[in-house]
C-alpha positions in Angstrom: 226.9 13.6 -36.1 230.5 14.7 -35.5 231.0 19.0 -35.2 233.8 20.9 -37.0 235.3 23.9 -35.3 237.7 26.3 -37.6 238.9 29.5 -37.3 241.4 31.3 -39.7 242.6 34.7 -38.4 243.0 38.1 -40.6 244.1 40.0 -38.0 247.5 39.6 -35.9 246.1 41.4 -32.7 243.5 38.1 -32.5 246.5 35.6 -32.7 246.8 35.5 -28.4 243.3 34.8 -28.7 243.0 31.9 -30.9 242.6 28.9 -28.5 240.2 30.5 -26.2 238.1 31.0 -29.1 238.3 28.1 -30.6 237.6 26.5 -27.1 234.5 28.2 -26.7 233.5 26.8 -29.9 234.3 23.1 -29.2 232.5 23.4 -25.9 229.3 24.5 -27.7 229.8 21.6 -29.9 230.1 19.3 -27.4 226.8 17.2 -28.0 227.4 16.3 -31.8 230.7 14.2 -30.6 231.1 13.3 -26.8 233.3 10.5 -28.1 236.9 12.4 -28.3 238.1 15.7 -30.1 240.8 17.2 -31.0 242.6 20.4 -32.5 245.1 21.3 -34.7 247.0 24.9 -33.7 249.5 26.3 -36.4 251.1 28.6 -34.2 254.9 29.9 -33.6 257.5 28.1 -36.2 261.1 28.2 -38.0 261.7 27.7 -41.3 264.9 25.5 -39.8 263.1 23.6 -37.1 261.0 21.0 -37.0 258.2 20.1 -34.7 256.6 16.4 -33.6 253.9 16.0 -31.6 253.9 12.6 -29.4 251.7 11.0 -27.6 251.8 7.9 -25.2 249.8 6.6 -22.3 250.3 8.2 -19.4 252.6 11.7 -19.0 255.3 8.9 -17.2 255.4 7.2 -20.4 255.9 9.8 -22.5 258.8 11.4 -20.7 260.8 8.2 -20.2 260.3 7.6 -24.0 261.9 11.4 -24.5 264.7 10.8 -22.2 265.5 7.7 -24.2 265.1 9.7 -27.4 267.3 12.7 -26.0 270.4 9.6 -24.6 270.2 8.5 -28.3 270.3 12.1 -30.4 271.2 14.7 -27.9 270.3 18.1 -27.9 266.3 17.7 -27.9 264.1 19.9 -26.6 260.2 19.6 -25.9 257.2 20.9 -24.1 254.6 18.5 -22.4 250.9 19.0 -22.4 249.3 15.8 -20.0 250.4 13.0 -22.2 251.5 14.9 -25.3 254.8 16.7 -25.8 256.3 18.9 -28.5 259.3 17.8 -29.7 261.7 20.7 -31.6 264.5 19.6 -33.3 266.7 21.1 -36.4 265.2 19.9 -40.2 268.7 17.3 -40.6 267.7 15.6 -37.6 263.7 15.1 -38.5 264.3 11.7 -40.4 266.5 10.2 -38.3 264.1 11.3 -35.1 261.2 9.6 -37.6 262.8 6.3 -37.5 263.4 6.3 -33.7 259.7 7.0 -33.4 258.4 4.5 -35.1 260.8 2.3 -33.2 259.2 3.5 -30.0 256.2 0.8 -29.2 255.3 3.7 -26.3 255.2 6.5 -28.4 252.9 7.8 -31.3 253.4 10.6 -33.8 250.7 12.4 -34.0 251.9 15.2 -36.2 255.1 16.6 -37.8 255.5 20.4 -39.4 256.9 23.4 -38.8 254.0 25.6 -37.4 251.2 22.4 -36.6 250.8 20.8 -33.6 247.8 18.3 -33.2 246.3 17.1 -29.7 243.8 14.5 -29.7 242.1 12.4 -26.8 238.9 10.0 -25.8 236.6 12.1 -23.9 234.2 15.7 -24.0 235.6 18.0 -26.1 235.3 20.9 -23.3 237.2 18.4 -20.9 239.9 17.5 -23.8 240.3 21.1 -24.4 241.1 21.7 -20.5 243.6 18.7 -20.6 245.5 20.0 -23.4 244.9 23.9 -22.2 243.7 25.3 -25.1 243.1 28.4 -24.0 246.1 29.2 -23.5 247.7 28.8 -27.2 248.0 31.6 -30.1 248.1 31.3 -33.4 247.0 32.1 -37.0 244.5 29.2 -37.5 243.2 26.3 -36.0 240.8 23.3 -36.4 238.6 21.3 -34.1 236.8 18.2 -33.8 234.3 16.6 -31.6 233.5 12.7 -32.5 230.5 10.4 -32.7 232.4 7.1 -33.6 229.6 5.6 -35.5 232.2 3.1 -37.7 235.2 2.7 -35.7 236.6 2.6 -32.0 236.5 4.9 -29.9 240.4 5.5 -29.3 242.8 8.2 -29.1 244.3 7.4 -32.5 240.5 7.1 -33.9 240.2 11.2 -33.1 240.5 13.9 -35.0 242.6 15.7 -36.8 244.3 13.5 -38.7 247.8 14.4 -40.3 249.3 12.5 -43.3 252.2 15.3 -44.1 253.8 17.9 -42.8 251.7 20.9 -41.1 248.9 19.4 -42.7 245.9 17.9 -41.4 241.9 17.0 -42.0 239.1 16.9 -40.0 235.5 15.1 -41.5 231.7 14.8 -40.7 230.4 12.2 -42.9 231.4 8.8 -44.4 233.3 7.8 -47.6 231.8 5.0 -49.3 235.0 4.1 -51.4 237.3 4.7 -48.6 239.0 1.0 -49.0 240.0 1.3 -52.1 241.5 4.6 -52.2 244.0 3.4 -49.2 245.2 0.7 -51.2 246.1 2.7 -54.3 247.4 5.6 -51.7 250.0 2.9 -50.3 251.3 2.0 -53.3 252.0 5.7 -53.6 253.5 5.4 -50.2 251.3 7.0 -48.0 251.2 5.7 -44.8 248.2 5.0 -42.4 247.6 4.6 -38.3 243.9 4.2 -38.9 241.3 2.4 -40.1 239.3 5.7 -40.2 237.9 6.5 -43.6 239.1 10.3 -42.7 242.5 9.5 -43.0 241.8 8.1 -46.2 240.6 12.0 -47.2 243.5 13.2 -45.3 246.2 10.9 -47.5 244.5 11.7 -50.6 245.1 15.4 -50.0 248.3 14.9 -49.5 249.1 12.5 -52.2 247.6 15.5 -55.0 250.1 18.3 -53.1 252.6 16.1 -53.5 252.1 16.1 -56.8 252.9 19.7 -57.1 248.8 21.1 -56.5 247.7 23.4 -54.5 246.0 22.3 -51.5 242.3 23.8 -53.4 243.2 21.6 -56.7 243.6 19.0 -54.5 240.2 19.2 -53.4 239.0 20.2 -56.6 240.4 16.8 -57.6 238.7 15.0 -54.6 235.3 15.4 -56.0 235.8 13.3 -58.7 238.0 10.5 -56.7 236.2 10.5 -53.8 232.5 9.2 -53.0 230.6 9.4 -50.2 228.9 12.6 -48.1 231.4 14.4 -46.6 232.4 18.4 -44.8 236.1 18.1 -44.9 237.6 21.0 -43.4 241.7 21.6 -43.8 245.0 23.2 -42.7 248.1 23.6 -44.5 250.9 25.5 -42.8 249.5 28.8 -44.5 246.4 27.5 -45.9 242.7 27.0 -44.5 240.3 25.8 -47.0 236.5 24.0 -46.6 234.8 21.2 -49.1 231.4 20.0 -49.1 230.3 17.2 -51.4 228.0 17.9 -54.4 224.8 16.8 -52.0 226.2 18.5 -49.4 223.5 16.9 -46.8 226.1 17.6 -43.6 225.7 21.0 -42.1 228.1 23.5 -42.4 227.8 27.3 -41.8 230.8 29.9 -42.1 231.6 33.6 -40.8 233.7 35.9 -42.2 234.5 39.6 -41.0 237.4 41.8 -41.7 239.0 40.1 -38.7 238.6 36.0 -39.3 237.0 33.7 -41.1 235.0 30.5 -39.1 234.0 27.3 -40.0 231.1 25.5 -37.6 228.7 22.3 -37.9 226.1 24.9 -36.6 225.9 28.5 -36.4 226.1 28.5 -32.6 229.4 27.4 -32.5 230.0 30.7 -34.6 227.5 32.5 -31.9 230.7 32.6 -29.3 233.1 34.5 -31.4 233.2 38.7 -31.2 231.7 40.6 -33.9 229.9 37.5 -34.6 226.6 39.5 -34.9 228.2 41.7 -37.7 229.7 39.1 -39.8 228.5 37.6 -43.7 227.3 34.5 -42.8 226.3 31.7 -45.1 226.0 28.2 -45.9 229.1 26.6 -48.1 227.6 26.2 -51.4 227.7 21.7 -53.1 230.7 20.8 -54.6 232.8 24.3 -54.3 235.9 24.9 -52.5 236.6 27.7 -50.6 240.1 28.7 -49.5 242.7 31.2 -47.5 246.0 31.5 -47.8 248.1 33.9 -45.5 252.0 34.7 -46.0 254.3 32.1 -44.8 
């Protein structure tokens, strides 16, 4: 089951706009993955700061883990949404704030970038979405996930999105059947994982090949012939939002695009919520064939 949410905005005037809609769309989805969900939001950035998204526990948690992070660095600054927080600090600082992360037994990075910040949680989507007030977030593009945890816990870390890099991050309906052994050969390229979740698997891969020096649609393009299995994936770079299906392409996907946006859904009634949705070219991503955006950085 699982349902993918994504929306990619061409016009600026939507950008206030962009988690309400992509709220509405989760909710709708709700059904296909009452396990957990999660988003990813690229919103507001600098080239010269870095953002990390935490998560711990419990909101307590998570704040004495900050204060202990600010005593040791200084100068921090974050935002908290229930038990997740937005931690800004400049570029020289990010390794070293890495480090005392990882350190951290309380804390968990769930993302790193200049423009991405991920929230992820057990429960509905609608009720994650209120928790982590959604609505209330702008942006050029976003992706959503609701879970059916059909081979792995059901756990916060388990949810989607997953990130492997900076401002980049995956979300999957399906099941790779090489999985395994594609995350041994990824961590001798040093790519590091949190999951046993075959989507972080895709997620590593991708960024593995942009590491490389590809583009994040040769990177898919590549994907088809390393990677087995059925499988949507649908993915954000900081400027990028692109969709893969696999060559039998038996997980449902359906996409809108107007002048204003362009959506991804599991089903078109997810699409259904968004305006002009009655005017828009609608169609089913073609097997095997990658379809991309890029906006300016």
């Amino acid at each position: 089951m699982c349902g993918i949410a994504g929306l990619f905005l061409k016009n600026p005037a939507l950008e206030p706009g962009l988690g309400t809609m992509l709220a509405a769309m989760l909710g709708v989805l709700s059904d296909r993955g009452p396990d957990s969900a999660g988003f990813a939001v690229y919103g507001a950035g600098k080239g010269d700061r870095l953002k990390f998204t935490l998560s711990a526990a419990d909101a307590p948690t998570l704040e004495a883990a900050l204060t202990r992070l600010n005593d040791t660095v200084g100068g921090l600054s974050w935002s908290l949404r229930a038990n997740h927080a937005v931690v800004a600090v400049p570029v020289a600082t990010g390794d070293r704030l890495s480090a005392l992360i990882a350190a951290d037994p309380t804390l968990t990075l769930v993302s790193a970038g200049t423009r991405m910040e991920i929230y992820k949680e057990v429960g509905l989507p609608a009720d994650v979405a209120r928790k982590f007030a959604l609505s209330t977030m702008s942006g050029t593009h976003a992706i959503g996930h609701t879970r059916m945890a059909t081979e792995s816990a059901v756990t916060t870390r388990g949810a989607h999105p997953f990130s492997t890099g900076p401002d980049q991050c995956l979300v999957h309906n399906g099941s790779l059947s090489n999985h395994n052994a594609v995350r041994r050969e990824l961590r001798r390229e040093g790519i590091a994982f949190a999951t046993d979740n075959d989507s972080e698997v895709a997620a590593g891969y991708l960024t593995w090949r942009m590491r490389q020096g590809r583009t994040l649609g040769q990177a898919l393009e590549a994907s088809l012939a390393d990677l087995d299995g059925f499988y949507t994936f649908v993915v954000g770079t900081e400027t990028g939002f692109a969709v893969l299906r696999d060559p039998i392409a038996c997980k449902p996907a359906v996409m809108a695009e107007t002048d204003d946006y362009v959506a991804f859904g599991s089903e078109y009634r997810a699409l259904a919520v968004l305006p002009g949705a009655a005017n828009a070219r609608v169609f089913e991503p073609e097997p095997a064939t990658v379809y991309a955006w890029e906006r300016a950085a």
